[in-house]
N, C-alpha and C positions, 0 to 999 in steps of 0.2 A: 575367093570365097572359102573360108575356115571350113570342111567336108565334118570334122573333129566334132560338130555340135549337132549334125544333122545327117540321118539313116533313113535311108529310103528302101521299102524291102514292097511296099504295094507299085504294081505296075503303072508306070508312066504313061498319061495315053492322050488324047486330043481335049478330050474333056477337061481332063483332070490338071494339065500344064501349068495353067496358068497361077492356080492356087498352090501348086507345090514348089513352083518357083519364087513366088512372096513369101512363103515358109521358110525356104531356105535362107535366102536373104535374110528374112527378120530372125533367124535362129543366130544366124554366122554376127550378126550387126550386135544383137543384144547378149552372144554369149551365152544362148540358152538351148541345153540339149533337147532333143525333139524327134521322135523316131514317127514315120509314117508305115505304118503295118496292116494287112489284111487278113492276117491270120496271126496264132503266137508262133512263137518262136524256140526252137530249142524240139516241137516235136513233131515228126511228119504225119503223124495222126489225123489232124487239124485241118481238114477241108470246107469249103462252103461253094454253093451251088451258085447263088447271089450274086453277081459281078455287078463294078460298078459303084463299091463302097471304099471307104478307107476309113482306119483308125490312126486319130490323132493321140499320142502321147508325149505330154510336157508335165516334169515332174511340179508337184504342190497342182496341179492343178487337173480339173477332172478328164476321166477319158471320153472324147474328143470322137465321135461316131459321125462321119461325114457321105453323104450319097451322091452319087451324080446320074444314078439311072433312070431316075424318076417313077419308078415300079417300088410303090410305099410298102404293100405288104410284104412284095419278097424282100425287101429293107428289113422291115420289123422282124420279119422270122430271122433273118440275118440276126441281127442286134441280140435276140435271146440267144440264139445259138450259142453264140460270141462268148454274150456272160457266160453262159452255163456251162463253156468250154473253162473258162476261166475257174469259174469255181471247183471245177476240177483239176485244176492246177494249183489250186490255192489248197485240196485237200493233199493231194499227192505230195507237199509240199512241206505239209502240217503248219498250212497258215491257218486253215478254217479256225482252229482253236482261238486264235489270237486276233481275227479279224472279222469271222462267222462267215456266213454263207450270203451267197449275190442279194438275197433280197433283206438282206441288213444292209447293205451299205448300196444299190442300184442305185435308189431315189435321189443319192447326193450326189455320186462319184462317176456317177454316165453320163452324159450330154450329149443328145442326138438334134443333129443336124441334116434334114433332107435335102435340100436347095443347096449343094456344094456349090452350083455355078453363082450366086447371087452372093455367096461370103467371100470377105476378104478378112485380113488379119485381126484388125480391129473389132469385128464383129466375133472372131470365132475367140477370140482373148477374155473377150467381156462373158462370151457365155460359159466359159469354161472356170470360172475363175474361182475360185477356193479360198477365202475368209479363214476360217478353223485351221491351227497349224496342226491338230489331231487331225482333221480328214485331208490335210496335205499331205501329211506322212500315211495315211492310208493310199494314198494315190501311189505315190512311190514303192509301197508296197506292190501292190497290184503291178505295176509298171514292170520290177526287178521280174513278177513271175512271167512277162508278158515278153521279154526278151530274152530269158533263159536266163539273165544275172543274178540268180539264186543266191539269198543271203540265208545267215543261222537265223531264222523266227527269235531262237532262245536266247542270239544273242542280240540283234536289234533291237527286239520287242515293238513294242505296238506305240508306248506310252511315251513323251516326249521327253527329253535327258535334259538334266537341271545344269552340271559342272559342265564345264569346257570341257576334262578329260574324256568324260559320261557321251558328249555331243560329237564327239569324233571317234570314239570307240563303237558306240552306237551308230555311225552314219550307215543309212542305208548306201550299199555302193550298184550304181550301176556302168553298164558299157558306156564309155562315149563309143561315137558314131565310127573311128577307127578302128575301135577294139569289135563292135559288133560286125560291122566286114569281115573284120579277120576269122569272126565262128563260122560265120553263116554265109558268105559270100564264096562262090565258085569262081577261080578264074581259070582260063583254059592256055596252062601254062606247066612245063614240067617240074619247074622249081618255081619255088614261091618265098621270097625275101623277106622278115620282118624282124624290124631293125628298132631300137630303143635303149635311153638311159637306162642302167642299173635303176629299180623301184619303178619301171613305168608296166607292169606284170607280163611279160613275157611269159613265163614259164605256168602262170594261168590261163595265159588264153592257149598256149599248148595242149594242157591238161583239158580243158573246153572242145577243142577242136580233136582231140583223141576220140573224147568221148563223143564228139557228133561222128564221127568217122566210123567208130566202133560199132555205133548200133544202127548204121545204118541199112547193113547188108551181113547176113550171119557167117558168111565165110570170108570177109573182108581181114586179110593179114596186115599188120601194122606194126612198125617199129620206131620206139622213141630210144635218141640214142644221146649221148653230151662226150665231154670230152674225159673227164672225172667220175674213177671209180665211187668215188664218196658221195656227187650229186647222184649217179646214176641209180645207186642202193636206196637213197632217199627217194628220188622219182617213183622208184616201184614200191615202196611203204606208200606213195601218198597216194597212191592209185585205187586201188581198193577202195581207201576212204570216200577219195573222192565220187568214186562211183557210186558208193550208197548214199555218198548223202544227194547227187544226182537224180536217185533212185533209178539207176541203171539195169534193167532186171537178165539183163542177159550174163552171163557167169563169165569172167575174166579167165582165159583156154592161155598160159602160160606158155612161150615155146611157141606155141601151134596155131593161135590168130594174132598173140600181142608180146613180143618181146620189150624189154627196158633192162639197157643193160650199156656200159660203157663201149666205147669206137672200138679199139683194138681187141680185147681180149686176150684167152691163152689156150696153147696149144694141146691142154687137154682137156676142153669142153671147148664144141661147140657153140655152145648156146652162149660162151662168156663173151663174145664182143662181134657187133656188129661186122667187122671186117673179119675175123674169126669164121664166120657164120657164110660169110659171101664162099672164104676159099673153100671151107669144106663143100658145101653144095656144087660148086661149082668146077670143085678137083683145081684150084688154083695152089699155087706156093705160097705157104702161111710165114709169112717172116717177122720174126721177133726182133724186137730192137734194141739197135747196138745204135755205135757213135759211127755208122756209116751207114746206119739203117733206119733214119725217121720216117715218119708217118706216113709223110708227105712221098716216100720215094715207095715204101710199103704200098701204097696206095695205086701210085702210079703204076709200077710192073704187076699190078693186079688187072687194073683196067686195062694195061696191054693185052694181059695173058687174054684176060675175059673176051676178046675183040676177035681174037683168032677163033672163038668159039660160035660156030654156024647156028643163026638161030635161040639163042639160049631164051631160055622161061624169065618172067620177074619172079624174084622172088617174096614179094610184097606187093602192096597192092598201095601204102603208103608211107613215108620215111617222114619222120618229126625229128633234128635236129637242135637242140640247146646249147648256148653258148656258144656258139658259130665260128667266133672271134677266134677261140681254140684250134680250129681247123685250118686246113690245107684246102686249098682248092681241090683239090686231086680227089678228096674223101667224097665232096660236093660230087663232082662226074661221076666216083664210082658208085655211089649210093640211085643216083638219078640210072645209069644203065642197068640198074637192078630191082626198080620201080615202075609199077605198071601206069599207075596215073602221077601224085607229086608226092616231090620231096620240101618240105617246109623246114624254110632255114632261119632261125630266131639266132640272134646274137646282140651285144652292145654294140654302141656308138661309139664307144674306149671303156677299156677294163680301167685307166686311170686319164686324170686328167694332162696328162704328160706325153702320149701316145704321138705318134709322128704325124697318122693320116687321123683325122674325126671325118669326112665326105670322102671314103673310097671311090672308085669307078665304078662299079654294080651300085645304081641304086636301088632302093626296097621298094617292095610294091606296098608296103605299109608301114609307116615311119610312126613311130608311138612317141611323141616330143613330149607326154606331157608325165611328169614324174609325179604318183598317186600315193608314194608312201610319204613323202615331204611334203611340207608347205611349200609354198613359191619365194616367198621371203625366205628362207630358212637355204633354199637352193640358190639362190643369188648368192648369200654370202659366203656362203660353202665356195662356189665357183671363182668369186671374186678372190677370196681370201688364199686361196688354194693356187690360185692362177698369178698373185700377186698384182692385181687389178690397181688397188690403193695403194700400192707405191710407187717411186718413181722408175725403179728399174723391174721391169713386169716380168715375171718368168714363164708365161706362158699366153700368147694370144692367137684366137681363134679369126680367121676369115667369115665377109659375112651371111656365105653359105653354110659355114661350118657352124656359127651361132643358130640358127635359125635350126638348120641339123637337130640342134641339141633343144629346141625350144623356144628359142629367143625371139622374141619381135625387137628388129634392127631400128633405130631412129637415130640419124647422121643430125648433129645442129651442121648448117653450113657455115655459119658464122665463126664457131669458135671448132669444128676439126670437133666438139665432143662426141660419145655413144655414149645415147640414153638403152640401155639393153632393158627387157621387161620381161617379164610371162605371164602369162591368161591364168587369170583363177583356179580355182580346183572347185568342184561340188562337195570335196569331202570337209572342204576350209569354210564355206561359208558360210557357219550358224557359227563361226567364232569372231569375235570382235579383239582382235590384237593390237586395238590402239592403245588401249591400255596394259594388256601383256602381252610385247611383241614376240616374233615366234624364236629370236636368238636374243640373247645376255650376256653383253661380255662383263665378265668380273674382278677388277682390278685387285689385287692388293699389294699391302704395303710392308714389309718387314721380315723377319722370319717364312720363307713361302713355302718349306712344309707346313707348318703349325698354322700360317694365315689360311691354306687351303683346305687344311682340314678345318676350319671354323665356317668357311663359305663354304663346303659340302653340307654341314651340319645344318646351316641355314638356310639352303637353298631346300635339300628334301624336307625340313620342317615346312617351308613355305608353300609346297607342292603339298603337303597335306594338308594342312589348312586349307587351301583352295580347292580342292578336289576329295573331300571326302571318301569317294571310292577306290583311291588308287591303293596300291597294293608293292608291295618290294621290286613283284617283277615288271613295275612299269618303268623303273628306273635304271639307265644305265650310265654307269663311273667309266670312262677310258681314261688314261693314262697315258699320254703323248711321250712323254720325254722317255729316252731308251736309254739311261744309267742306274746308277745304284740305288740314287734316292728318290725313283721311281717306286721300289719294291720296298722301300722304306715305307713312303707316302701309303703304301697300299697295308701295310702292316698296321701304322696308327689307324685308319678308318676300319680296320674289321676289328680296334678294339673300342673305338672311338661311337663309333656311329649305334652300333647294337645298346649302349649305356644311353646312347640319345633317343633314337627310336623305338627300342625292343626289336629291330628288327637285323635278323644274324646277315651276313658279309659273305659273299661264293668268290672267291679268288680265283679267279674263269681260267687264268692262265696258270693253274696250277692243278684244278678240275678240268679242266677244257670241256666244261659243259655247261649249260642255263642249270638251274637249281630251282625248283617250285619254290616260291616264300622266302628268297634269297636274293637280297641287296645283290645286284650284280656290277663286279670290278674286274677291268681287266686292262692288258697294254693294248699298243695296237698293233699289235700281231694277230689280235681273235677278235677284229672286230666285221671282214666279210661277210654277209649276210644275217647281219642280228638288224634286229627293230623295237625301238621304243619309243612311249609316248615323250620320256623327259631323258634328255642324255646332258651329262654332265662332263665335261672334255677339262681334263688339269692338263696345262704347260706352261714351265715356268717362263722357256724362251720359244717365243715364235719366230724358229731357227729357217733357211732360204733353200735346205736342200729339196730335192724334185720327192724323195722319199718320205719326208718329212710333210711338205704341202699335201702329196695324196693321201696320205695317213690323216691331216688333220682335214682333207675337204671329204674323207668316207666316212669322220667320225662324227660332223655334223649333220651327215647326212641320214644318222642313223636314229637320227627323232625324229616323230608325226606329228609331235604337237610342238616340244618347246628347246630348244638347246641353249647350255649355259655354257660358255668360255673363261676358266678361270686363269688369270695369266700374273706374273709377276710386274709391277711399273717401274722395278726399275732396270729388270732385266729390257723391257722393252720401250725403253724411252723414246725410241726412234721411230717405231712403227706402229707404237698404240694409237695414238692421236689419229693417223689417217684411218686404221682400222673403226674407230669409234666414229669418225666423221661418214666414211663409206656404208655403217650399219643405220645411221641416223639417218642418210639419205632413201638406204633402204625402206626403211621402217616408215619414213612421211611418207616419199613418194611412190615405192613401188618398183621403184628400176634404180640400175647398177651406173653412175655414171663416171665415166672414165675416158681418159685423153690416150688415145690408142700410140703405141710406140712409132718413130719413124721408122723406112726401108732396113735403114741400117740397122738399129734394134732388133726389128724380125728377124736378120737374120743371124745377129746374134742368138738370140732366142730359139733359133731349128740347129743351127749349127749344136748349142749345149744342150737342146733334148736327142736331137741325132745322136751324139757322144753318148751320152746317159743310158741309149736304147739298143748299142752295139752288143752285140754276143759276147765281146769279152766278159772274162769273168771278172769277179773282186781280186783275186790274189794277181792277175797278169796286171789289172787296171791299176794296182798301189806297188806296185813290181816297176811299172814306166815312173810313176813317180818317185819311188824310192831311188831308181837311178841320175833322175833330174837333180835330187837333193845329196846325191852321192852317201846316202844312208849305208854303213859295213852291214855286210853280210849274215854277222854275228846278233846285230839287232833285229835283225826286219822279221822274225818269226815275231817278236815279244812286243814290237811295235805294229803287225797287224793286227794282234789280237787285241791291243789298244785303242787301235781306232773302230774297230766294230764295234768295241764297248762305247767309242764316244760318240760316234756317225753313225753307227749300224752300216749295212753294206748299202751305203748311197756311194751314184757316179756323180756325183757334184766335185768338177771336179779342181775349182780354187777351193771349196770347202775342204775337202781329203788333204791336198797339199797342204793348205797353210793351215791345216790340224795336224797333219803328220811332224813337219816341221817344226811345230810348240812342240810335243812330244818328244821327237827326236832329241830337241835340245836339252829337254827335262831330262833323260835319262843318262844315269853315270857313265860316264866316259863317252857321251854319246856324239860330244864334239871334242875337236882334238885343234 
């Protein structure tokens, strides 16, 4: 049974069993989120005397007030309570303005039910049930404040969004049933694992779980820590924010209740890094690192040192880890012996799709399968494409533990050896109808593939404003696939190109390396890590087999919420377009990825060349073996590795590199004798 659809936070009891077990079922059956709650959520404030009652919430429909105690009037005073708890959530919140106060909307959006024992599904569906797609989204309102999934008021609004882009930018977003665990659920454990695709919000429900952490107790010490100077500076900018718009009232004590600050640090501040912070306090050896000194070894003669110490204090009270993946185990042990209750460890599933392990041995106590910044269409073919699913020789296949990992519902035909691979809806998908604009578009063309590309950009963003009235420059984003010269060409036409088309100026991201307010954004895929748009635009003229190449082009469709366009040359890709067009159109009818999985032998082809690819060597020793195979002099191999970066980039693919190297080799004067 799918846990994913269905949160149980009121207490389970003799009474109550039976009906909350048909909930669960019919939540998990029809795919429909559904939280059971006796109080809200998000504040400890909130008590009631009452026992006996539960709160049903299912979004569009109303809230769901159910009794099993048979004591009507301590019911009734419950139920006002309730609202009028609520309306005070709803000011503190600054919904009132947008939604008014409990006795404007009670008479529609409450539904009480005394006889818990006499209802079943059916009965409690009918009475709840909500007609008006206004007082549905009022429900969902109310609900987001009733779980703590606090949206912008200013930027949802009240009122129902006409465009597709309007309907997903607006969508109310709430917890599913995993992600509300992870705030509000105590487990009695010293480390605490949560694990998820890149876009499935980690790094929000961190910030969440801070903040319940934070204000629970006024001398509670807490430290959020990542691997990366540049996230960690960011974490502590979004902190603040996020705490007012929380309405956190208690004042953020820098240093002294809440650190956020990167793992290691430097040796003269304290305060710069989590391990930094352990030896000082603790008179440990602070070791800086060298090429005989990683993290991983840092960490370890720390936790020795610390061991011989009798007794020591935590020095925290709780450790929030980001990007996990980054980590050494070693950081994991030293941080947990220096924490008095947990340490909560968030990371990916794979930083690329290429990664040797996707189902490590530690599994998570909370696995987030469901990626909330994509569509599901849009993530199939990313994966498929990326993995080389539609063609015949696949470069990367997943076990069907490790699909499932990642989200998948497995389905074996027995007959023919296929995988139907799928995934479960989104809430934030479902008021779009993509039968008629599916959520990917591959875009062939024909002839000159600068000059055809820049005419299909021209016409794809005209087309996106036409349809979406609202959209604006920065909902748009241009990557650049291909890593040669007339990549930075291609990008020159369109920032003279496009502004004569649109009115709208061009940010050359890889030359600002920043977003631009009111600016067309373009860029390679170098800078394409953690951006997000409603419409992304992906030019390649060849869709090339290297491992660097597929996870570049499966992060860059991954980086639209509404719509990705693939513009590609036909006749660079004579060979591989047609499957790719047949595997998006199966997409797109059915809903699932369907693919003839490789045999023994295949896989292991397939681990052997990600193994290779995933070695510590570097690029210059990795084209240094080759260069010796090819008997390349001495004399060339500086001016022919700088060739092939220019034409592969530093990919370990490595018939790719050779028999690239090798055309080169032979181009160059005197190059064969």
């Amino acid at each position: 049974m799918d846990s994913n659809f269905f949160f149980l936070q009121a207490e389970k009891n003799e009474t109550n069993h039976c009906l909350l077990d048909v909930l669960q079922k019919w939540s998990a059956t029809t795919k429909t989120q559904a939280y059971v709650i006796d109080r809200p959520l998000g504040d400890n404030k909130y008590s009631y005397a009452h026992r006996g009652a539960m709160v049903l919430l299912i979004p569009k429909r109303k809230l769901t007030f159910i009794d099993f105690s048979g004591d009507a009037e301590s019911f009734e005073s419950f139920v006002e309570d309730f609202v009028e708890d609520l309306g005070s959530i709803s000011d503190k919140y600054r919904y009132k303005d947008a939604i008014g106060r409990p006795r404007k909307w009670k008479s529609e959006l409450v539904e009480i039910l005394r006889d818990g024992a006499a209802l079943n599904v059916d009965s409690i569906m009918t009475a709840s049930t909500l007609e008006d797609p206004a007082k549905q989204r009022l429900s969902e309102l109310l609900i987001s404040l009733l779980i703590g999934s606090i949206n912008d008021i200013k930027r949802v609004g009240v009122d129902i969004p006409e465009c597709r882009l309007d309907k997903v930018k607006r969508k109310i977003q709430l917890f599913d049933g995993d992600q509300t665990r992870f705030v509000y659920q105590r487990l009695e454990k010293p480390q605490i694992r949560i694990q998820g695709l890149s876009g499935t919000g980690k790094t929000e429900l961190l910030l969440h779980k801070l903040k319940e952490l934070y204000v629970e107790r006024p001398d509670t010490r807490i430290a959020l820590t990542c691997h990366n100077k540049i996230l960690a500076a960011d974490l502590r900018r979004r902190i603040p924010d996020f705490f007012n718009f929380m309405k956190v009232e208690q004042q953020i004590k820098w240093d002294e209740r809440l650190w956020c600050v990167h793992a290691w640090g430097s040796a003269s501040n304290e305060n710069s890094g989590i391990y930094r912070y352990i030896c000082s306090r603790y008179g440990l050896t602070f070791q800086r690192w060298s090429v005989t000194t990683p993290f991983d070894k840092a960490c370890s003669d720390a936790l020795a040192e610390l061991k011989i110490i009798p007794e020591h204090h935590p020095l925290f009270d709780y450790v929030l880890i980001d990007e996990s993946q980054d980590f050494p185990e070693s950081f994991f042990e030293l941080c947990k012996a220096v924490t008095r209750n947990v340490v909560y460890i968030a990371g990916d599933i794979f930083q690329s799709i290429f990664d040797e392990s996707v189902a490590p041995s530690i599994f998570p106590d909370f696995l987030l399968s469901k990626c909330y910044r994509t569509d599901p269409k849009t993530l199939m073919f990313a994966h498929a494409v990326g993995m080389g699913l539609f063609e015949r020789e696949k470069l990367r296949w997943l076990e069907d533990k490790e699909w499932e990992r990642c989200g998948y519902i497995v389905d074996k035909d027995v007959a023919t050896g296929e995988y139907n691979l799928k995934r479960e809806p989104l809430r934030r998908f479902e008021d779009i109808d993509d039968r008629q604009t599916p959520s990917v578009e591959i875009v062939p063309t024909e002839g000159n593939f600068s000059d055809c590309a820049v005419d299909s950009v021209v016409e794809i963003v005209s087309r996106i404003a036409r349809d979406n009235p609202t959209v604006t420059p920065d909902d748009i984003g241009i990557i650049l696939l291909d890593n040669n010269r007339q990549t930075y060409s291609l990008a020159d036409k369109l920032q003279q190109v496009i502004p004569r088309a649109t009115g709208w100026n061009v940010n050359k991201a890889y030359e600002s390396k920043q977003k631009m307010p009111g600016c067309l954004f373009v860029s390679n895929r170098n800078n394409v890590k953690g951006l997000e748009f409603p419409f992304v635009i992906c030019i390649t003229e060849h869709v090339g087999r290297t491992y660097t190449y597929r996870n570049a082009l499966y992060m860059t469709l991954t980086r639209s919420f509404l719509q990705s366009f693939v513009i590609v040359s036909v006749e660079r890709n004579a060979e591989v377009l047609p499957s790719l067009q047949e595997g998006l159109s199966i997409i797109n009818r059915d809903g699932l990825i369907k693919v003839t999985p490789p045999t023994d032998q295949e896989k292991d082809r397939i681990r052997t060349a990600i193994k290779s690819s995933n070695s510590n060597m570097s690029f210059f020793d990795f084209t240094e073996k080759i260069f010796n195979e090819l008997d390349v002099r001495p004399a060339f191999r500086s001016n022919l590795l700088e060739a092939l970066k220019k034409t592969v980039g530093e990919d370990f693919d490595y018939d790719n590199v050779k028999e690239t190297a090798d055309f080169l080799y032979r181009k160059m004067p005197r190059g064969v004798e």
